[in-house]
Backbone as CSV, one residue per row, in Angstrom:
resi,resn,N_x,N_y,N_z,CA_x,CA_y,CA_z,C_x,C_y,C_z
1,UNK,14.639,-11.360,-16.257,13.301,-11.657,-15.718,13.226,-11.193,-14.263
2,UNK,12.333,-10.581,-13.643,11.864,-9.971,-12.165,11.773,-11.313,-11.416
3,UNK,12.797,-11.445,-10.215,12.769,-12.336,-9.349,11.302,-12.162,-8.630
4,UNK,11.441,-12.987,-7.926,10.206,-13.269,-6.599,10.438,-11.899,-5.517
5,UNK,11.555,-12.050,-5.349,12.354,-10.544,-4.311,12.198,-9.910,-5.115
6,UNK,12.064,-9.200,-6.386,12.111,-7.770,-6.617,10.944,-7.224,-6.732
7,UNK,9.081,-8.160,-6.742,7.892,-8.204,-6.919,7.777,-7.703,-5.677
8,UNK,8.282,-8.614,-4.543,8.885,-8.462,-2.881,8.713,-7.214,-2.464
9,UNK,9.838,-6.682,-3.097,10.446,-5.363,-2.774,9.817,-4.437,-3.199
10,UNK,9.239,-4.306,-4.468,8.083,-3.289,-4.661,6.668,-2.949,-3.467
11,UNK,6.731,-4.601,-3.086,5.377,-4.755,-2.578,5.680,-4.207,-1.144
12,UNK,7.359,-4.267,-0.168,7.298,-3.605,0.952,7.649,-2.323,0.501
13,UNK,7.951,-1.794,-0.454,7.897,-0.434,-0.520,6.972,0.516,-0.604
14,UNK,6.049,-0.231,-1.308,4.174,-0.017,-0.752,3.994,0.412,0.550
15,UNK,4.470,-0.768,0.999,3.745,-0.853,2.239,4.497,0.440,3.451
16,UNK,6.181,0.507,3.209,6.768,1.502,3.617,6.209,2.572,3.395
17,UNK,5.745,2.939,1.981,5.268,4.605,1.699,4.116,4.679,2.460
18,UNK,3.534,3.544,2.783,1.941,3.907,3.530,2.082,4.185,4.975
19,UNK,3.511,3.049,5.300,4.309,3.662,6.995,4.323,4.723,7.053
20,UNK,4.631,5.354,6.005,5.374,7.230,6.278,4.489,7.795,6.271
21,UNK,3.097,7.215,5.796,2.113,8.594,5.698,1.419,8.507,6.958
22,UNK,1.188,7.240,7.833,0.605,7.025,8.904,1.828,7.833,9.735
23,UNK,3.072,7.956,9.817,4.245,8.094,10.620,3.792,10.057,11.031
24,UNK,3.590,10.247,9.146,3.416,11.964,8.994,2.055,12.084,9.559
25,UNK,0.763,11.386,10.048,-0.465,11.720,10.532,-0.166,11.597,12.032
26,UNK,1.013,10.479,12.627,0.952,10.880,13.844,1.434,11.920,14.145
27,UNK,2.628,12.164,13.482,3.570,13.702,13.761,2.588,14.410,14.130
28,UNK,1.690,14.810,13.288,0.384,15.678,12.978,-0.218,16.255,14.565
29,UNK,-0.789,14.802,14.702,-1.019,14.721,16.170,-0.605,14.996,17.144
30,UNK,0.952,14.340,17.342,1.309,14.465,18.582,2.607,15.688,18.642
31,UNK,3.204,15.812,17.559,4.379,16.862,17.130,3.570,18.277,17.072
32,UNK,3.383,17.907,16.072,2.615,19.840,15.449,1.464,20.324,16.123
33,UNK,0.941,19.434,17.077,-0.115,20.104,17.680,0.022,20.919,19.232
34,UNK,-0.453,21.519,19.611,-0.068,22.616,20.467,-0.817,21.926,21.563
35,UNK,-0.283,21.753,22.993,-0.565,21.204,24.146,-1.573,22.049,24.752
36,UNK,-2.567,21.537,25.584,-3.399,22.265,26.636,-2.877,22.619,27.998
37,UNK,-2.138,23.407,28.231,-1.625,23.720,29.510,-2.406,22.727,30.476
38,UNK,-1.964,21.861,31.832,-2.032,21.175,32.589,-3.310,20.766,32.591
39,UNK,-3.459,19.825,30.929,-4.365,18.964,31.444,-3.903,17.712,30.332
40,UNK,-2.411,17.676,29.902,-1.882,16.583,28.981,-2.823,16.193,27.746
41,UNK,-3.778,17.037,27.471,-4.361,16.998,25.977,-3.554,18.084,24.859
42,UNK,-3.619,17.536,23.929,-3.207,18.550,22.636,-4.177,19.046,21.724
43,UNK,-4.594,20.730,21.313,-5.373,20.551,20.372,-4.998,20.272,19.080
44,UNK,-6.083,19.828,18.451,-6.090,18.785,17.243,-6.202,19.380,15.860
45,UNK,-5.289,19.866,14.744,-5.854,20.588,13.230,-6.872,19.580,12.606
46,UNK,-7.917,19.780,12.553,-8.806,19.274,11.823,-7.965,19.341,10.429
47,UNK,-8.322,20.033,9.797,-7.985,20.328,8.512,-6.454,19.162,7.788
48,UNK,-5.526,19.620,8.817,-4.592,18.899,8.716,-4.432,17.187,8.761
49,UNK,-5.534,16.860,9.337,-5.523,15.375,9.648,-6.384,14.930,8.228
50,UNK,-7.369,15.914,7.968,-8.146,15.281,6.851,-7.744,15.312,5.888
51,UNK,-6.414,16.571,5.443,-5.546,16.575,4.422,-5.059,15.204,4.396
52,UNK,-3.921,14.669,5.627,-3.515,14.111,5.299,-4.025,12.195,4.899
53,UNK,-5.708,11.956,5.775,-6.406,11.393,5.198,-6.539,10.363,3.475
54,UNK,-6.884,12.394,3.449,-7.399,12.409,2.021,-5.860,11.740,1.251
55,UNK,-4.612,11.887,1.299,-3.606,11.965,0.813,-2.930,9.849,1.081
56,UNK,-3.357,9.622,1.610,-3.970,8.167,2.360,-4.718,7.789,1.059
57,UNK,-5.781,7.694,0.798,-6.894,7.595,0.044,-6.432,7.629,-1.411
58,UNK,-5.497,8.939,-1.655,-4.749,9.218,-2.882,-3.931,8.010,-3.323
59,UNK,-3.017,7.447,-2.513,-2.205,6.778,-3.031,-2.174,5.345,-2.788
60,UNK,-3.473,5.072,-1.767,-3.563,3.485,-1.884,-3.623,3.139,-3.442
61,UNK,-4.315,3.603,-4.392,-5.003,3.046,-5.469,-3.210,2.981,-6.748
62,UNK,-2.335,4.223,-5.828,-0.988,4.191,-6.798,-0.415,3.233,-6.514
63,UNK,-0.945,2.740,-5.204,-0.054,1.390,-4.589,-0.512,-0.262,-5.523
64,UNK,-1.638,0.112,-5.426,-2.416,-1.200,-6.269,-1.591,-1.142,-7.522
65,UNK,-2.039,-0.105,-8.256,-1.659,0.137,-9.794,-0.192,-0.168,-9.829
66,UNK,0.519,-0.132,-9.022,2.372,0.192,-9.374,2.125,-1.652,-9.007
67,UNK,1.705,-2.049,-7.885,1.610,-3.536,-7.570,1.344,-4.668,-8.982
68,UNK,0.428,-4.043,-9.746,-0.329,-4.846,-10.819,0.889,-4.465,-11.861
69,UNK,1.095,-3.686,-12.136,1.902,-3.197,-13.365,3.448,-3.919,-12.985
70,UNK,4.074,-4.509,-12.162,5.067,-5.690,-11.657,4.798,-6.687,-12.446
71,UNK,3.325,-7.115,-11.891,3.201,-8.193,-12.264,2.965,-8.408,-13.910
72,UNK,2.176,-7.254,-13.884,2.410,-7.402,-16.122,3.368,-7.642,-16.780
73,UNK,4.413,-6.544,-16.130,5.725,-6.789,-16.703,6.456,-8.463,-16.339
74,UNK,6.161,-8.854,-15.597,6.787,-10.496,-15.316,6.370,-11.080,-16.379
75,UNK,4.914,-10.736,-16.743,4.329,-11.524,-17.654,4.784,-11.165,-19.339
76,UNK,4.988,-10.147,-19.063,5.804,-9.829,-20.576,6.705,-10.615,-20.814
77,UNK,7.770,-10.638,-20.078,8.817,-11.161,-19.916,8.928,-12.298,-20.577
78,UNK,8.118,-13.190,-19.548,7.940,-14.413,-19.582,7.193,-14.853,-20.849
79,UNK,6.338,-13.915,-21.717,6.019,-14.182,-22.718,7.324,-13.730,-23.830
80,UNK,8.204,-13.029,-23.471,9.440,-12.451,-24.230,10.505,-14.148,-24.482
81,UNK,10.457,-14.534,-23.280,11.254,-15.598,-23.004,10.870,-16.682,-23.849
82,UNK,9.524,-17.035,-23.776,9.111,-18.355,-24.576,9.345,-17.968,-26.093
83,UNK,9.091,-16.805,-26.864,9.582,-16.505,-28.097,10.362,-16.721,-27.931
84,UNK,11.584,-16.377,-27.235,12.748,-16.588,-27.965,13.559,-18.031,-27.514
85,UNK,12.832,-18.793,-27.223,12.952,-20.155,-26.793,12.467,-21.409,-28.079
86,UNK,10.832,-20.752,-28.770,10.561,-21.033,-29.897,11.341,-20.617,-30.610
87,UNK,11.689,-19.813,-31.259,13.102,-19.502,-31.782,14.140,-20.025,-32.142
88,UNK,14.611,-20.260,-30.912,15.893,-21.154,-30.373,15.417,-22.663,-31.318
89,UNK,14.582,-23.054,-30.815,13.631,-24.471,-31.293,14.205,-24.471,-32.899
90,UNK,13.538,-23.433,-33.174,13.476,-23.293,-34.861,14.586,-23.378,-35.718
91,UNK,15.181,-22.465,-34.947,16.690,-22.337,-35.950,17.533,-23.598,-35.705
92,UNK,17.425,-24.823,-33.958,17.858,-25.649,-34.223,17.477,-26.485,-35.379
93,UNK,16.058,-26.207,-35.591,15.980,-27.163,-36.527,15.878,-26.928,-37.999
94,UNK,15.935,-25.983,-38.077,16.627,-25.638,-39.577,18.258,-25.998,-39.683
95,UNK,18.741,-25.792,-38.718,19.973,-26.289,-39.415,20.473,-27.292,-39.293
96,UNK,19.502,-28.179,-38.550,19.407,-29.638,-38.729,19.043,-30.201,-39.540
97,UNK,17.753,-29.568,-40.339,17.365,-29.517,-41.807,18.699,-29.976,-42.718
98,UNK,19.761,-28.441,-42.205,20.908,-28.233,-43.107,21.623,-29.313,-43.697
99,UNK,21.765,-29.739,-42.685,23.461,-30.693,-42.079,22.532,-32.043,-42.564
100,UNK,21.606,-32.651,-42.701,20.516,-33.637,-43.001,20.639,-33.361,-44.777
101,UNK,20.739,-32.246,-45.477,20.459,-31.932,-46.721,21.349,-32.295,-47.264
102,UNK,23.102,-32.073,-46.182,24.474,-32.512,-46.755,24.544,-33.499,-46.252
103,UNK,23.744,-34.363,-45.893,24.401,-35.689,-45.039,25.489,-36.074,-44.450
104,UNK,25.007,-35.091,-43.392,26.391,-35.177,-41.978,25.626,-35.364,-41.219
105,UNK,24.363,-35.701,-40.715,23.697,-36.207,-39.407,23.213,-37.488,-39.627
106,UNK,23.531,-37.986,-38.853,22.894,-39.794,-38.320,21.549,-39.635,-38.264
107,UNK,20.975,-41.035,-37.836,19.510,-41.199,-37.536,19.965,-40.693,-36.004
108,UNK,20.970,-40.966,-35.056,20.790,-40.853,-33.689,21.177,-39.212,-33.707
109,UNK,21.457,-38.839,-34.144,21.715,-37.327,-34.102,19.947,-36.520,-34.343
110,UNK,19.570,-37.528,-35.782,18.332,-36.610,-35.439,17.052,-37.372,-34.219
111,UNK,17.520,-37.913,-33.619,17.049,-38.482,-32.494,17.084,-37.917,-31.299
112,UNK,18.376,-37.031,-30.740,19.155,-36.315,-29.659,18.617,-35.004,-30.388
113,UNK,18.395,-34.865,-31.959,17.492,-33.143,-31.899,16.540,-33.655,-31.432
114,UNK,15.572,-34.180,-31.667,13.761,-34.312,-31.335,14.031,-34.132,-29.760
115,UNK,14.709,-35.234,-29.163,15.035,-35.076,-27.399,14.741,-34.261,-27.189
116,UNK,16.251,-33.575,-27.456,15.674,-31.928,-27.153,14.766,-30.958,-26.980
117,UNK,14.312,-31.492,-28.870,13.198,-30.500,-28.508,12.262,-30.625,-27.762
118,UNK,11.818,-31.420,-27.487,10.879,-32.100,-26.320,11.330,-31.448,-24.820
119,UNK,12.673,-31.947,-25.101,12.935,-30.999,-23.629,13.071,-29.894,-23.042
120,UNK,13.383,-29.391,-24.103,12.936,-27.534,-24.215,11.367,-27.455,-23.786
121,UNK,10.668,-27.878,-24.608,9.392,-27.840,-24.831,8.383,-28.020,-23.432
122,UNK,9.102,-29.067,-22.551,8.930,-29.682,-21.836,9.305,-28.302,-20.618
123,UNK,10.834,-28.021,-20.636,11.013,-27.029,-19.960,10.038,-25.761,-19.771
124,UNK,9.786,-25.182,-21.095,9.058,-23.975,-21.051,7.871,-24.093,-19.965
125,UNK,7.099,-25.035,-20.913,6.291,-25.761,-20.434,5.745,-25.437,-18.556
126,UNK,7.101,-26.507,-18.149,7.080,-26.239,-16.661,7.164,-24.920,-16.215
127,UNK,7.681,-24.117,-16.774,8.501,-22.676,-16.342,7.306,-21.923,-16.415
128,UNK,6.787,-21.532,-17.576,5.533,-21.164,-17.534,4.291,-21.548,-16.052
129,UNK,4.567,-23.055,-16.181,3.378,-23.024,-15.125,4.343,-23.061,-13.531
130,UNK,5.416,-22.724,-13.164,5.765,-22.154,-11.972,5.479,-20.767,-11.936
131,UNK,5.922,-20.050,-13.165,5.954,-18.422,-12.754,4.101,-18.218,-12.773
132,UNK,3.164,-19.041,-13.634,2.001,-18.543,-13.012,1.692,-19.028,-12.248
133,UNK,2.216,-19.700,-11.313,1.694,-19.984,-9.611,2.157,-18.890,-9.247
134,UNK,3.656,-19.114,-9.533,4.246,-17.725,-8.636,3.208,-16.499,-8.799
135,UNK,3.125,-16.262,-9.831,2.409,-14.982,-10.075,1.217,-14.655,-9.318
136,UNK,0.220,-15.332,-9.144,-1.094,-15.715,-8.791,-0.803,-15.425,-7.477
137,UNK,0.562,-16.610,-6.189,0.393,-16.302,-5.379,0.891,-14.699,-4.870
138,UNK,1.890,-14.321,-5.931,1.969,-12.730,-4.926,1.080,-11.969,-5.108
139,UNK,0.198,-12.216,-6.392,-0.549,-10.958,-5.939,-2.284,-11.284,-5.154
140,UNK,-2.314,-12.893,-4.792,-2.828,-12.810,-4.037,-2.393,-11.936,-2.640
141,UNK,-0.834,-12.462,-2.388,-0.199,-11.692,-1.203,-0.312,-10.566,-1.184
142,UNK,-0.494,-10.006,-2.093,-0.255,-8.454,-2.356,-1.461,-7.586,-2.072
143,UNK,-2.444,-8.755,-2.519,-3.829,-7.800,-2.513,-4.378,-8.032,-1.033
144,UNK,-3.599,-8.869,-0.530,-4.442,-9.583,1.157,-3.259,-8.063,2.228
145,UNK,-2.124,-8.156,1.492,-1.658,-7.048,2.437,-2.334,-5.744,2.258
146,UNK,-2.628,-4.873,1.202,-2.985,-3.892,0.740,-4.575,-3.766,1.548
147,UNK,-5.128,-4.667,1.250,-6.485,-4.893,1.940,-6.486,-4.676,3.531
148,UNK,-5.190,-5.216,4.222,-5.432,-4.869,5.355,-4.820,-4.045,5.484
149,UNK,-4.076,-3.236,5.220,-3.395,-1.606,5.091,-4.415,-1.342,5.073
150,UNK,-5.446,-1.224,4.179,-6.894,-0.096,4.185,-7.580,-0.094,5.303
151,UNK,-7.868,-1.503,5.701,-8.381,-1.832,6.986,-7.995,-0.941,8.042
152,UNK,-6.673,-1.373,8.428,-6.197,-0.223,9.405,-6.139,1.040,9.213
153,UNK,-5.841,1.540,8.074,-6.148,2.994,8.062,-7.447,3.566,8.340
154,UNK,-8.568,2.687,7.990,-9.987,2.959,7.842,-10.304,3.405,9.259
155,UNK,-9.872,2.079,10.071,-9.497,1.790,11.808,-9.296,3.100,12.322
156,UNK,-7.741,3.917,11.734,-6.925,4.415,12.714,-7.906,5.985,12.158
157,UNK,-8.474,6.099,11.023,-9.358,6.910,11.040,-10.512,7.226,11.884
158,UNK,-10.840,6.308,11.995,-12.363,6.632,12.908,-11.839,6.533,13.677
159,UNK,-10.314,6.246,14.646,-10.294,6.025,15.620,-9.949,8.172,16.105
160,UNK,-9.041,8.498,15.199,-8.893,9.966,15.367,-9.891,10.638,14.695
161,UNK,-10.947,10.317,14.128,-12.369,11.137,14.832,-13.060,11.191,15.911
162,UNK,-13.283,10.010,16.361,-13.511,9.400,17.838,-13.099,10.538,18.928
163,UNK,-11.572,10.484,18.717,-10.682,10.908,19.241,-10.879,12.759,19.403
164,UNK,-11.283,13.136,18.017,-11.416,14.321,17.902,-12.312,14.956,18.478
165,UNK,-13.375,14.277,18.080,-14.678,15.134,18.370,-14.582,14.426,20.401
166,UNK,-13.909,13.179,20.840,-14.703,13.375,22.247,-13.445,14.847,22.599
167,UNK,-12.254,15.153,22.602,-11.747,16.202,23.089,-12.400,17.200,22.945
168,UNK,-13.199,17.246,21.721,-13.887,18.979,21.742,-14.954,18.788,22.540
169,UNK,-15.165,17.934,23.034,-16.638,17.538,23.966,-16.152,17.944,25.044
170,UNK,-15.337,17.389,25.779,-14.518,17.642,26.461,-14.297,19.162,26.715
171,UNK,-13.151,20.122,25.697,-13.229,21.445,25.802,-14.294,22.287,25.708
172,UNK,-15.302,21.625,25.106,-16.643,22.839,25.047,-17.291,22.634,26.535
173,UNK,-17.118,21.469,27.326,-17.747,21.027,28.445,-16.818,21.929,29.724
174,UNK,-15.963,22.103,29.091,-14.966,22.967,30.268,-14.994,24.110,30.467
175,UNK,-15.034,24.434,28.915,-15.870,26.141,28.563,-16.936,26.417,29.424
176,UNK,-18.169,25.863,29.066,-19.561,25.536,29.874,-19.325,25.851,31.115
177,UNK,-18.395,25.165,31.579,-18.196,25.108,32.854,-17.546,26.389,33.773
178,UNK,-16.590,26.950,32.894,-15.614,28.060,33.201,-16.796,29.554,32.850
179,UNK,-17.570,29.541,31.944,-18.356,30.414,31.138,-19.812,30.217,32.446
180,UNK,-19.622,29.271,33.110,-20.946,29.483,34.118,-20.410,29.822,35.193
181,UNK,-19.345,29.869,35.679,-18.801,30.116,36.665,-18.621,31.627,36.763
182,UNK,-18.073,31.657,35.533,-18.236,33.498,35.791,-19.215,34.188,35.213
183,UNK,-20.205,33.992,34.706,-21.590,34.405,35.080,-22.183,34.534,36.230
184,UNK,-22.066,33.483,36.863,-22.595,33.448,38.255,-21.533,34.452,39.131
185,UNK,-20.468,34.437,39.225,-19.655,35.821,39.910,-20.647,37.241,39.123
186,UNK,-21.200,37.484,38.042,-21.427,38.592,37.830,-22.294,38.898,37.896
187,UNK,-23.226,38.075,37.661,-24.726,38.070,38.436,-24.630,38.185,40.023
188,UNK,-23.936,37.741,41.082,-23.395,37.959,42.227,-22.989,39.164,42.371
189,UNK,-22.111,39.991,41.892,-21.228,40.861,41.381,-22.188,42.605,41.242
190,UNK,-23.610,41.969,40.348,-24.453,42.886,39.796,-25.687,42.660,41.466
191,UNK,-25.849,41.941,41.742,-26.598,41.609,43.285,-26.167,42.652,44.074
192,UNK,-24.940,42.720,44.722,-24.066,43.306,45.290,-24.320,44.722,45.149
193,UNK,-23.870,45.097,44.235,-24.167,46.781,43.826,-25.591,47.362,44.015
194,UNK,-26.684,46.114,43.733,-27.901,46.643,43.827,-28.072,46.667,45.236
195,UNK,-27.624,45.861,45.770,-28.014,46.086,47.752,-27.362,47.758,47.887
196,UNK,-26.444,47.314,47.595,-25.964,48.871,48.200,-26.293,49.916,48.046
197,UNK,-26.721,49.900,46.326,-27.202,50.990,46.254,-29.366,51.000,46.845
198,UNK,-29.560,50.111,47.195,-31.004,49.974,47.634,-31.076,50.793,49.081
199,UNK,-32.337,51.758,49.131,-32.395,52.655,50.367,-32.639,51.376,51.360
């Protein structure tokens, strides 16, 4: 049967694969992107960030699905388990039947079977209703972490659009700036020549 830790462990491995893809969008950013000579900005691959976005987007939903499919299987299990617990039940008491048919069991013997069975019964019983608490609460846990994984990604998205578009504001504003500057030298430039050459 799947412990509590191995539901666990699926569920930070989720959460790890979603580390690495945020880890591979900063690379993106701050690794692979090519610096602006002395002004400590980097330009930014569009393309590349939305790839890796999109690739974000891809595998939250593998994260859910692999999350839920844990928990089915617990539940198999646990439905595997109580068969063969009824089972167990049964064949004790068939061959209590037996031994009752040859008269080798007491009244207190078949007294200590019924116990039993009760206490089996009793057991399942409980077991059943721990593992569906258990159950219930991880994947409440599961779905409250996943939920805020999206959150933040959603976050750290708009935050590197934000991000994107004010730098190109920024570089087109510098352009502007560099692109009027030497206009005005050539318009100056074209002034110049006309004096001189003017009688």
């Amino acid at each position: 049967m799947l412990s509590p830790s191995t539901v666990n462990d699926v569920t930070q491995l989720a959460i790890l694969h979603l580390r690495q893809e945020l880890d591979r969008l900063e690379e993106i950013l701050v690794a692979d992107s090519p610096r602006v000579p002395l002004s400590g900005r980097v330009l930014v691959n569009e393309q590349m960030i939305f790839a890796q976005l999109d690739q974000l987007r891809h595998h939250l939903p593998a994260m859910v699905l692999e999350a839920e499919q844990v928990l089915q299987r617990r539940e198999d299990i646990l439905r595997h388990a109580q068969t063969q617990a009824q089972q167990i039940v049964l064949g004790a008491e068939q061959q209590a039947a037996r031994i009752l048919d040859q008269h080798l069991i007491s009244q207190q013997a078949q007294q200590e079977a019924q116990r039993l069975r009760a206490q089996v019964q009793q057991e399942c019983a409980a077991l059943r209703q721990n593992t569906v608490a258990e159950l219930h609460h991880l994947r409440q846990q599961t779905e409250a972490e996943l939920a805020q994984q999206r959150q933040q990604t959603e976050a750290e998205r708009q935050r590197l659009i934000q991000g994107a578009e004010t730098y190109a504001n920024q570089v087109l504003t510098l352009l502007e700036q560099v692109l009027g500057e030497n206009l005005q030298r050539v318009q100056q430039g074209r002034q110049q020549l006309h004096q001189r050459h003017s009688p």
